[in-house]
C-alpha positions in Angstrom: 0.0 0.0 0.0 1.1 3.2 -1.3 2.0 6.2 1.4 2.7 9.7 0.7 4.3 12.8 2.5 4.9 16.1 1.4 7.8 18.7 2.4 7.2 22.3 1.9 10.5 24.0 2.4 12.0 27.6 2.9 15.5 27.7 2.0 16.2 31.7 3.3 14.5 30.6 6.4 17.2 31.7 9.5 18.7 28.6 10.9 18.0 26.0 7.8 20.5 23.6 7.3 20.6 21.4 3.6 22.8 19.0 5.1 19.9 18.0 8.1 17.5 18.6 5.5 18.9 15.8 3.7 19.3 13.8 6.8 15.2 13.9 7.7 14.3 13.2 3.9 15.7 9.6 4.4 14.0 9.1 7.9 10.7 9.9 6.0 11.8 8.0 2.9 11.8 5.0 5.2 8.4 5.1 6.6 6.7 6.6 3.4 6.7 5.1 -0.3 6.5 8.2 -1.9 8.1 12.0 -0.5 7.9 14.8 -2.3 10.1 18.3 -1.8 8.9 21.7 -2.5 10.8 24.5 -2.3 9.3 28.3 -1.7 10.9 31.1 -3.2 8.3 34.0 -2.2 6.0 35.3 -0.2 2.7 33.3 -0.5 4.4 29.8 -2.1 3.9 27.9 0.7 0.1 28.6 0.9 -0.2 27.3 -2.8 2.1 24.4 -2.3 0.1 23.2 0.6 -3.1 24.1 -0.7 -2.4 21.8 -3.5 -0.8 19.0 -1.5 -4.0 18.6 0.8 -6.4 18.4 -2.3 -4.3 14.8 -2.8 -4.8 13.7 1.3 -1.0 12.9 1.3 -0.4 11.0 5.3 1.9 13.8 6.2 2.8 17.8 5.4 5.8 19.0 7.1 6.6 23.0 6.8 10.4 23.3 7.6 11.0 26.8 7.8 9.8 29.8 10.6 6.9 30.7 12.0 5.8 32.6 9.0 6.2 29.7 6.5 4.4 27.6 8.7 1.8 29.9 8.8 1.6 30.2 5.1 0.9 25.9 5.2 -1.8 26.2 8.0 -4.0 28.9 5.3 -3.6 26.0 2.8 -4.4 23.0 5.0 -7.3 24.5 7.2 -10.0 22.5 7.5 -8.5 19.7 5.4 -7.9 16.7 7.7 -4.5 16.7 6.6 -2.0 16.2 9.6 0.3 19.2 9.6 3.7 19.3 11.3 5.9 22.4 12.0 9.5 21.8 11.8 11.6 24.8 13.1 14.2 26.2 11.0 13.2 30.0 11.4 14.5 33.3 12.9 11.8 32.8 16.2 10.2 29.9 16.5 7.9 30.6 18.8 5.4 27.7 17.6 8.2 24.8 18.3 8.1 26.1 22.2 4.9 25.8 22.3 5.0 22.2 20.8 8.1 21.7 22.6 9.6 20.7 19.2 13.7 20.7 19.1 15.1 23.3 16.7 16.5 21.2 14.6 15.1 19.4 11.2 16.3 16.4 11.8 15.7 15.9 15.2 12.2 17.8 14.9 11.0 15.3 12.0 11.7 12.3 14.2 9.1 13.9 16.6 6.8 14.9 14.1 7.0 11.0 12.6 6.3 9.7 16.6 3.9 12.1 17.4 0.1 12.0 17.4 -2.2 14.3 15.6 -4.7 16.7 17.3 -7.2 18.7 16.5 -6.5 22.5 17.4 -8.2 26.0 17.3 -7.0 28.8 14.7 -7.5 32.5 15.2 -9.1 34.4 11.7 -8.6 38.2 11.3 -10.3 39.5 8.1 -9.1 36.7 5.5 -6.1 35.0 6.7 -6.1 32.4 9.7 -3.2 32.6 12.4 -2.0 30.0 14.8 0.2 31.9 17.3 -1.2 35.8 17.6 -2.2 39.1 16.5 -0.3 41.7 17.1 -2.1 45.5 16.6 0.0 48.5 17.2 3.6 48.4 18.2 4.5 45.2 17.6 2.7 45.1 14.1 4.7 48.6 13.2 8.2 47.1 14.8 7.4 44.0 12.1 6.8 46.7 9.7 10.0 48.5 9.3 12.5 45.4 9.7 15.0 46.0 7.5 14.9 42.2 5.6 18.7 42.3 4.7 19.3 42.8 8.6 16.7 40.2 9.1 18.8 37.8 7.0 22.2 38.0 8.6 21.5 39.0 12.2 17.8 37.3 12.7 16.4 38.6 16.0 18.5 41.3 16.3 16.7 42.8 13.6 13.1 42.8 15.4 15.0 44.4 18.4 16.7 47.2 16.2 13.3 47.8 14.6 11.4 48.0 17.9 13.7 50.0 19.5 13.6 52.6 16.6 9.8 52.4 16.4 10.1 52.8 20.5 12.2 56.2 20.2 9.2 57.4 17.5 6.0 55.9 19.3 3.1 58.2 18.9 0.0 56.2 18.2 -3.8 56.5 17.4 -6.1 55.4 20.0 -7.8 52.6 18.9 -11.5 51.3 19.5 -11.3 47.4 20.4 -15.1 45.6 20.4 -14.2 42.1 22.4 -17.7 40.0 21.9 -20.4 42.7 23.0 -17.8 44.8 25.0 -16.3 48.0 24.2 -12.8 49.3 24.9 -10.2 51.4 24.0 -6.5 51.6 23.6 -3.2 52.1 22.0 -2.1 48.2 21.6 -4.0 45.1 20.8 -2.5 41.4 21.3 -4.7 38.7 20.2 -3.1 35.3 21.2 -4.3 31.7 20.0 -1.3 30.4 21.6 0.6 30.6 25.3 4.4 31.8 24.0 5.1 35.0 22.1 8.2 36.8 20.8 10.1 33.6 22.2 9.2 32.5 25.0 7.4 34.9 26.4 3.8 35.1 27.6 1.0 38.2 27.3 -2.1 35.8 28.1 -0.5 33.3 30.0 -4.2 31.2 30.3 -3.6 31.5 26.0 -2.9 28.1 24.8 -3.9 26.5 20.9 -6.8 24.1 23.4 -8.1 27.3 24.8 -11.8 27.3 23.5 -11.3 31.3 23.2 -8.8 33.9 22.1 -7.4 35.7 24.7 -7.0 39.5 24.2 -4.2 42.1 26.0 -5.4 45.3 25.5 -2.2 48.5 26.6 -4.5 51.4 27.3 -1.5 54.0 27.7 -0.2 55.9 25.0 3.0 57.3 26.1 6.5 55.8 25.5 6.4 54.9 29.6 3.7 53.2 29.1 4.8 50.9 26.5 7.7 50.5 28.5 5.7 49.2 31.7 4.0 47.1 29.2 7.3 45.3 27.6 8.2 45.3 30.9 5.6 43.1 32.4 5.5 41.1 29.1 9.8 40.3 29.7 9.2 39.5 33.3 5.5 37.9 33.5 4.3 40.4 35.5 0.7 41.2 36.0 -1.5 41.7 33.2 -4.4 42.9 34.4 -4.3 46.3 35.6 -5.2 50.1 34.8 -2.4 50.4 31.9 -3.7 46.8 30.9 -6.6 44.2 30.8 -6.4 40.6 29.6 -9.5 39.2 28.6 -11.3 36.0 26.8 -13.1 36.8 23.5 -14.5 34.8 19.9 -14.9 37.8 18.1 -12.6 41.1 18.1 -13.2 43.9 16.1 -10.7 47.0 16.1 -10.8 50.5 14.1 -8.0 52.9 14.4 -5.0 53.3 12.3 -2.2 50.8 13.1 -0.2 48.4 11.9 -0.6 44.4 12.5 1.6 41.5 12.2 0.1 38.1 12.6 2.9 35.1 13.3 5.5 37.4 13.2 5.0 38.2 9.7 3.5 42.0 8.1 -0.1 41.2 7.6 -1.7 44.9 7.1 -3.6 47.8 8.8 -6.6 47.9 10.5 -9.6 48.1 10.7 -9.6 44.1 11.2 -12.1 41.5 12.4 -10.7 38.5 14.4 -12.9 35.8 14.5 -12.5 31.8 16.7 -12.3 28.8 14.6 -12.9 25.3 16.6 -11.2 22.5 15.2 -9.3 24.0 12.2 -6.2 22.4 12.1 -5.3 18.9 12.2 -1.7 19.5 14.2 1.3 16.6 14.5 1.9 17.4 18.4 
């Protein structure tokens, strides 16, 4: 009987390796008669590649590459029944914490190939699905303006040299945030499907992908200290829940304003944007 697996892979991703690529092609070569490797070369080939794949209900897709690329596979494979797995070969990736996947593709494939499939919940804003967060304000405009050659030879220390230049320059618009029937407002929006973000670090910490909610961190300040306070208690896992912030559960978000928004760690858009709870939208190798 005839057994199938597909590889998407991004080569410019920040810690890939061809020679453990090679290495987790014969693993999978030994359990599956037939693998097949794609490579992406742009923005928006890993969607199509894995859009494609699913229509064919291979066994197995496995995204080596960051959280970005990975994200990319999950807008193909939503709702498929196709088991996805994540292997980490990114700048961040914050998804193989919260899978407690090793960074490394061959090691990570082993996993992947001894794991067991679950169903998990995806976050939606406007028309692209997200499996970590959404990130409204700061963090989408720090995303924004990182400079991708930096990106390429320094990796995180691009994001940093970015947010700190968007720090020095923070002036934002207040924004109106609609959480279910409830009205707020403030000057940064965090929408997490999952518990780590930026690393390991955690906004919501109740936020996990089995949470049967999205959790939302709303920064009410708009001054430069209060950003500060915010990173702050983000670094150290402070409280979240306080006059400068509230952390709260919600299925459907709705934010106007004018800000920038990053969703996996990738430049999504602007607002206005409508975040939306999906149940049961990914079929996840955990």
């Amino acid at each position: 009987m005839s057994s199938s697996a597909v590889l998407i892979v991004n080569p410019a991703s920040g810690s890939f390796s061809e020679k453990r690529l090679l290495s987790a092609i014969d693993v999978l070569k030994k359990r599956f008669s037939d693998v097949s490797v794609f490579y992406t070369g742009k923005r928006g080939d890993a969607e199509q590649i894995a859009g494609d794949a699913a229509r064919k209900s291979p066994e197995m897709i496995l995204a080596i590459g960051g959280d970005g690329t990975f994200n990319e596979v999950v807008n193909g494979t939503a709702f498929t029944d196709v088991p996805v797995a994540f292997i980490p070969a990114g700048t961040t990736n914050v998804l193989a914490g919260e899978l407690d996947f090793p960074a490394d593709i061959y090691k990570a494939t082993l996993k992947a190939l001894n794991g067991k499939t679950e169903y998990v919940h995806l976050g939606r804003i406007n028309d692209k699905y997200f499996v970590l967060m959404a990130g409204i304000g700061f963090d989408g405009e720090a995303v924004y303006r990182v400079n991708q050659k930096l990106k390429c030879l320094s990796g995180k220390g691009a994001y940093l040299i970015s947010g700190l230049k968007c720090f020095m320059r923070y002036r934002p618009d207040l924004l109106r945030i609609v959480v279910d029937d409830r009205e707020y407002e403030g000057y940064g929006v965090i929408v997490c499907n999952a518990g780590y973000y930026a690393g390991s670090f955690r906004v919501c910490p109740d936020a996990g992908l089995r949470a049967p909610h999205l959790y939302v961190s709303i920064m009410h300040g708009g001054k430069r200290s209060d950003l500060f306070r915010y990173v702050f208690e983000v670094i150290t896992g402070g409280r979240m829940n306080s006059e400068e912030t509230t952390c709260i559960k919600g299925k459907r978000i709705v934010v106007s304003g004018d800000a920038h928004i990053q969703i996996d760690g990738d430049y999504f858009g602007t607002t206005p944007a409508v975040i939306t709870f999906h149940e049961r939208a990914l079929m996840l190798i955990v």
